[in-house]
N, CA, C and O atoms as a GROMACS GRO file, in nm:
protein
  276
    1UNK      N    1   0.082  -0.119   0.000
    1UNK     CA    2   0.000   0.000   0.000
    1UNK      C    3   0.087   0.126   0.000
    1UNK      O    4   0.046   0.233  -0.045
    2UNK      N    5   0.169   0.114   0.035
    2UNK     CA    6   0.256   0.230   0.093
    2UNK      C    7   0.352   0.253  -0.062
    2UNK      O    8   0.382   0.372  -0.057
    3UNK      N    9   0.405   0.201  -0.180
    3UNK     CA   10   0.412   0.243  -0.263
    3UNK      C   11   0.292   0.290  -0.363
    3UNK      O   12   0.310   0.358  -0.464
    4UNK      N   13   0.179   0.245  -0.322
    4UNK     CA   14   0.064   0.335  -0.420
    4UNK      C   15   0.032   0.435  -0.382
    4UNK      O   16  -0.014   0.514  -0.464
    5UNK      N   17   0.046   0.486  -0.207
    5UNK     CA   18   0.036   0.602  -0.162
    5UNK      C   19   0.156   0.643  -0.220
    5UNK      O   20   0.122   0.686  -0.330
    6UNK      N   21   0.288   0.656  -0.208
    6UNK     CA   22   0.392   0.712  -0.238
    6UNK      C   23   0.353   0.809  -0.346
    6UNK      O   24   0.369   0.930  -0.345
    7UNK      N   25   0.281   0.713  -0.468
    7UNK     CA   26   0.231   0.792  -0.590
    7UNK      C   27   0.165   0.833  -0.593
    7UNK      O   28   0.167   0.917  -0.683
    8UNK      N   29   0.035   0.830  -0.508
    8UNK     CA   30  -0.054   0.924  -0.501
    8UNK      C   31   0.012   1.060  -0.452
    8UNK      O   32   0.007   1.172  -0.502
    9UNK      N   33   0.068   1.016  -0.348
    9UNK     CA   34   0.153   1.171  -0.249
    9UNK      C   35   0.235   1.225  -0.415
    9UNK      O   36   0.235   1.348  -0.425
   10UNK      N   37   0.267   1.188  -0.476
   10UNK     CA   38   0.405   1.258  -0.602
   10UNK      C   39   0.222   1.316  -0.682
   10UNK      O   40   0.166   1.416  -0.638
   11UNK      N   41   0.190   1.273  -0.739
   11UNK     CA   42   0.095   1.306  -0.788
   11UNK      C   43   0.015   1.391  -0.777
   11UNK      O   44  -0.021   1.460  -0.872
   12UNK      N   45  -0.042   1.408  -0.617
   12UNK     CA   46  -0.081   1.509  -0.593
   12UNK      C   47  -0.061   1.595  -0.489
   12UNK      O   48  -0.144   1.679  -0.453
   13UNK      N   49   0.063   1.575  -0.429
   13UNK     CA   50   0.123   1.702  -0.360
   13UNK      C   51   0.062   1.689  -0.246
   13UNK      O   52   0.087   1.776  -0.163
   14UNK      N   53  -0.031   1.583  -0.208
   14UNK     CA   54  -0.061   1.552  -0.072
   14UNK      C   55   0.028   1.500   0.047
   14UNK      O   56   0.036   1.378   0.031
   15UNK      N   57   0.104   1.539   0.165
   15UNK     CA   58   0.183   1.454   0.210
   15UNK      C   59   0.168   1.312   0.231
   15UNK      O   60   0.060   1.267   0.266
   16UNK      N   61   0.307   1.212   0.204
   16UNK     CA   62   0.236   1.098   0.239
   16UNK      C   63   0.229   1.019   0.401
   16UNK      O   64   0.198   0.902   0.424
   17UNK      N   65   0.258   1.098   0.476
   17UNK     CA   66   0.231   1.092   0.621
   17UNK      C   67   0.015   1.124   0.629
   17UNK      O   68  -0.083   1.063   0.672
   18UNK      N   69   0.032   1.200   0.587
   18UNK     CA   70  -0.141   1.277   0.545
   18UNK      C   71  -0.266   1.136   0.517
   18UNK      O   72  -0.373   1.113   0.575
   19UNK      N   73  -0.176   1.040   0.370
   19UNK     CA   74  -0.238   0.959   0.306
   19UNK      C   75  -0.224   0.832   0.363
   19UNK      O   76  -0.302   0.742   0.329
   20UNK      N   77  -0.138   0.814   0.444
   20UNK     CA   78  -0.106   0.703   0.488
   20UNK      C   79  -0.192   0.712   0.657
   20UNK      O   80  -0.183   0.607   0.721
   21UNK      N   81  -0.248   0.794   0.707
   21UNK     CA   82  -0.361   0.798   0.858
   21UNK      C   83  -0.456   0.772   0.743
   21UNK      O   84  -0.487   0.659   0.703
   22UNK      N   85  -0.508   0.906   0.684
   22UNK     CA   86  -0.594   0.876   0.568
   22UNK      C   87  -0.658   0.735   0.567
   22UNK      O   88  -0.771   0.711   0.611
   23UNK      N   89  -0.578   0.648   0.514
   23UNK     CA   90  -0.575   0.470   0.437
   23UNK      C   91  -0.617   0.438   0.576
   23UNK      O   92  -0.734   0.413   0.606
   24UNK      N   93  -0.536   0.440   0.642
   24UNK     CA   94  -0.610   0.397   0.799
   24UNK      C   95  -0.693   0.410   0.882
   24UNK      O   96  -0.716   0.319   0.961
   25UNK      N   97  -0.749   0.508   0.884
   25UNK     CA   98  -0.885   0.566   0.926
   25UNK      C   99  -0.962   0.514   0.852
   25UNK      O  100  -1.065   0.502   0.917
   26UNK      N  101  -0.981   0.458   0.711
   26UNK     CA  102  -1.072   0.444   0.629
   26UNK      C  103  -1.045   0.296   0.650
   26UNK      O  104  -1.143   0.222   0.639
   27UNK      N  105  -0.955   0.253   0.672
   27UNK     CA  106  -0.977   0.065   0.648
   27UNK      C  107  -1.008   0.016   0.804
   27UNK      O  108  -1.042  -0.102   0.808
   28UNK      N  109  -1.002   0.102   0.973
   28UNK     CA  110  -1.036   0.099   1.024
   28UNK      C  111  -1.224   0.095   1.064
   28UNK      O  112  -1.282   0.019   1.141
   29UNK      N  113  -1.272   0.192   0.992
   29UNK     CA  114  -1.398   0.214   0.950
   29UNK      C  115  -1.446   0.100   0.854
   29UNK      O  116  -1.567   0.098   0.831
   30UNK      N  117  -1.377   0.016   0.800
   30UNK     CA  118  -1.426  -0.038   0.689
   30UNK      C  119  -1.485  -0.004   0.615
   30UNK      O  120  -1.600  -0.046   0.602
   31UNK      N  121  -1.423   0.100   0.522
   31UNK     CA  122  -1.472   0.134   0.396
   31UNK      C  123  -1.391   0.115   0.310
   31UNK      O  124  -1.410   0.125   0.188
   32UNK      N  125  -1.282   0.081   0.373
   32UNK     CA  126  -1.137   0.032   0.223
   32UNK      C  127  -1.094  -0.076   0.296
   32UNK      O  128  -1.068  -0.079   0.416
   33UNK      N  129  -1.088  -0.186   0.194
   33UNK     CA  130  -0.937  -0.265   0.199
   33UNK      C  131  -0.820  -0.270   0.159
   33UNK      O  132  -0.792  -0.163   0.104
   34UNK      N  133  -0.716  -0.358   0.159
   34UNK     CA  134  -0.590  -0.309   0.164
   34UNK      C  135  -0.491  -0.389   0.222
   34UNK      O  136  -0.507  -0.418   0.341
   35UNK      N  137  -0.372  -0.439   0.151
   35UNK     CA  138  -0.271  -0.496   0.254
   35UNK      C  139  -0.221  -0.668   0.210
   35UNK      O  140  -0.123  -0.721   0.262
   36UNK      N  141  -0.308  -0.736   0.106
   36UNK     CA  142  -0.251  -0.844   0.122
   36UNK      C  143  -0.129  -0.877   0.041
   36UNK      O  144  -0.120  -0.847  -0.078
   37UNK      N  145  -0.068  -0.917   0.083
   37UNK     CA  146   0.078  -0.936   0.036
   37UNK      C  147   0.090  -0.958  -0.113
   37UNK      O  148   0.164  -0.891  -0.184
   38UNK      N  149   0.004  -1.070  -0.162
   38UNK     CA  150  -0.016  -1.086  -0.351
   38UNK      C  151  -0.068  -0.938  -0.402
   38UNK      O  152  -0.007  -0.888  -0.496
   39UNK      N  153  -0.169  -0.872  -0.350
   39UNK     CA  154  -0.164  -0.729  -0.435
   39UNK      C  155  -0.163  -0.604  -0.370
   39UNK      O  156  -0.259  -0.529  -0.352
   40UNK      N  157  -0.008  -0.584  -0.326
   40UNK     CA  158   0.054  -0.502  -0.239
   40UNK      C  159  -0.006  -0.369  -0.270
   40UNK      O  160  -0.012  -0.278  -0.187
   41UNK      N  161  -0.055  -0.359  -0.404
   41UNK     CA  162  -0.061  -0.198  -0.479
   41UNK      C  163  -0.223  -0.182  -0.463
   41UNK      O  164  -0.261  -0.069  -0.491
   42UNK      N  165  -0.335  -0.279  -0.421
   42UNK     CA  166  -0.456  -0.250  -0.500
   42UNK      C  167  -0.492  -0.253  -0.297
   42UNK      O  168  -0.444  -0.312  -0.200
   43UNK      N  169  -0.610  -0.147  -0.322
   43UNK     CA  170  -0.667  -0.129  -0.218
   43UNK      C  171  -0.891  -0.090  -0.297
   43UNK      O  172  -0.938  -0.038  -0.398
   44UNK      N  173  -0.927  -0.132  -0.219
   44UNK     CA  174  -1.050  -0.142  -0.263
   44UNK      C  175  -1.148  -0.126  -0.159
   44UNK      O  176  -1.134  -0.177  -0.048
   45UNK      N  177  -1.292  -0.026  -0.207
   45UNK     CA  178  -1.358   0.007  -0.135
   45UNK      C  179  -1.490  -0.117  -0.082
   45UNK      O  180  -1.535  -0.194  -0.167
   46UNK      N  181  -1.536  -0.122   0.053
   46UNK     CA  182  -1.597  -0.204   0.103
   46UNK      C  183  -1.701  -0.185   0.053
   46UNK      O  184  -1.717  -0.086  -0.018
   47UNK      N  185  -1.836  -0.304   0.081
   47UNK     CA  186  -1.926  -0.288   0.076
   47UNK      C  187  -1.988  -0.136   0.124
   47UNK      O  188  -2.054  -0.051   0.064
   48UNK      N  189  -1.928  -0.145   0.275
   48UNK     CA  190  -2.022  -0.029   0.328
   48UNK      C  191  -1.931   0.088   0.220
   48UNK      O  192  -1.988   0.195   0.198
   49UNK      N  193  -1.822   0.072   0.169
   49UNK     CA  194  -1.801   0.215   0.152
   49UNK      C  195  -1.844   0.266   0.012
   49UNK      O  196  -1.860   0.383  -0.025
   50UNK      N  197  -1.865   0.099  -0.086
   50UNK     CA  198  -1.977   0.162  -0.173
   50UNK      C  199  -2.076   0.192  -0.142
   50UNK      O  200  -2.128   0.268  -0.223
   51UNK      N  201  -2.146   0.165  -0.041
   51UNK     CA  202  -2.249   0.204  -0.024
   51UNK      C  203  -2.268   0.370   0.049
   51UNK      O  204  -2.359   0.448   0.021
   52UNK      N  205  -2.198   0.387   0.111
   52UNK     CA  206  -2.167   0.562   0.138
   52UNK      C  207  -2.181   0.655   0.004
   52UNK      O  208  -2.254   0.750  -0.022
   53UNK      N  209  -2.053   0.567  -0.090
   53UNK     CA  210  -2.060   0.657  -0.219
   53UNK      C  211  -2.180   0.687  -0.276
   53UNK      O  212  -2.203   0.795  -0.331
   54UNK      N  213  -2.255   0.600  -0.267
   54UNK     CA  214  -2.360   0.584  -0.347
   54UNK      C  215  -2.474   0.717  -0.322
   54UNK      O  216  -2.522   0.795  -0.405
   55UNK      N  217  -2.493   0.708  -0.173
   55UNK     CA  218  -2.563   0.798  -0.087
   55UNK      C  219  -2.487   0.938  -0.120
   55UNK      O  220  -2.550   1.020  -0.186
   56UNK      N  221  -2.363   0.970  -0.080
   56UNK     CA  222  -2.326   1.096  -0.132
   56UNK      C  223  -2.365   1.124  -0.286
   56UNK      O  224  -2.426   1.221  -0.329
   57UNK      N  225  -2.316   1.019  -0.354
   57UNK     CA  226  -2.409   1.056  -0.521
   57UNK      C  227  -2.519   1.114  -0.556
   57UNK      O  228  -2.528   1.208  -0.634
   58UNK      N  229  -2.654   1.030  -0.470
   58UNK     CA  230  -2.774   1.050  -0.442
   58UNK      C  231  -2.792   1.203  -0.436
   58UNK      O  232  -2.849   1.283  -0.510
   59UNK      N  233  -2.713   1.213  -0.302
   59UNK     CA  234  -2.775   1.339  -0.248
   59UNK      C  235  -2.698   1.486  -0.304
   59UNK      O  236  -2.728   1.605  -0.293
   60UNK      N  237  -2.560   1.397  -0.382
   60UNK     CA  238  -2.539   1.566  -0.426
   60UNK      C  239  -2.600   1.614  -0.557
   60UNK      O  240  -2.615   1.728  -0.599
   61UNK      N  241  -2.640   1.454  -0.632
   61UNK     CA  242  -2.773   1.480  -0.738
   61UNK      C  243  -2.905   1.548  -0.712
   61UNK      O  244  -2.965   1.628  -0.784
   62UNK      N  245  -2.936   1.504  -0.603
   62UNK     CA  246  -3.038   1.571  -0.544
   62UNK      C  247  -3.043   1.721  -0.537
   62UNK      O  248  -3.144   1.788  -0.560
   63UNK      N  249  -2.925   1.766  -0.503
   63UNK     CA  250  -2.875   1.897  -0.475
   63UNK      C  251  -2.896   2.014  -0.582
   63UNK      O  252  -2.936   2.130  -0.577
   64UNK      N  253  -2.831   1.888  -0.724
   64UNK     CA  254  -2.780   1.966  -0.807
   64UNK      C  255  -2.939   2.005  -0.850
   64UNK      O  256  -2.979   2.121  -0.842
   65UNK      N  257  -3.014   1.907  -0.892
   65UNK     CA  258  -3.118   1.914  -0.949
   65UNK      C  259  -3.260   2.065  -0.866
   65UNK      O  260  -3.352   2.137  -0.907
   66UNK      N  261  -3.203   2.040  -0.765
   66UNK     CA  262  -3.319   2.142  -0.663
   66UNK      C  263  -3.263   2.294  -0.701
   66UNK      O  264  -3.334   2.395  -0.708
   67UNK      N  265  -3.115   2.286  -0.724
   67UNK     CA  266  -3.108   2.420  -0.745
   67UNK      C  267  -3.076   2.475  -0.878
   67UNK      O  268  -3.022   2.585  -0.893
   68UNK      N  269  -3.121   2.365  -1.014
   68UNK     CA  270  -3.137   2.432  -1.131
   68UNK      C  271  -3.271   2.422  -1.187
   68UNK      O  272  -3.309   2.456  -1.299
   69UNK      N  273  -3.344   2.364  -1.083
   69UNK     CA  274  -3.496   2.348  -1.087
   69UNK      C  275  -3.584   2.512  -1.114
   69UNK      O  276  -3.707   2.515  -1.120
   0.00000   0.00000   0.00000
């Protein structure tokens, strides 16, 4: 994990001290996985954390639509 953060941090100028609590807070929560040794680089969002996305989608559609209504 810690070389795909590396690139994220080069990429976007985020520290990678920043991205690396980040990754952890979020796989603590279970909304990301992450970590097994065969795919050191791929980290992937949980059930619940598709399901968050989904809801933020919802509702910022919702949003958009009420205020060009």
């Amino acid at each position: 994990m810690t070389s795909l953060l590396k690139l994220l941090s080069m990429e976007s100028g985020v520290p990678l001290s920043t991205l690396k609590l980040n990754a952890r807070i979020l796989r603590e929560f279970n909304l990301i996985t992450y970590g097994s040794m065969g795919r050191a680089q791929e980290a992937r969002l949980s059930a619940l954390g598709s399901f968050i996305i989904r809801l933020l989608d919802d509702e910022l559609d919702a949003r958009v639509i009420v205020r060009s209504g």
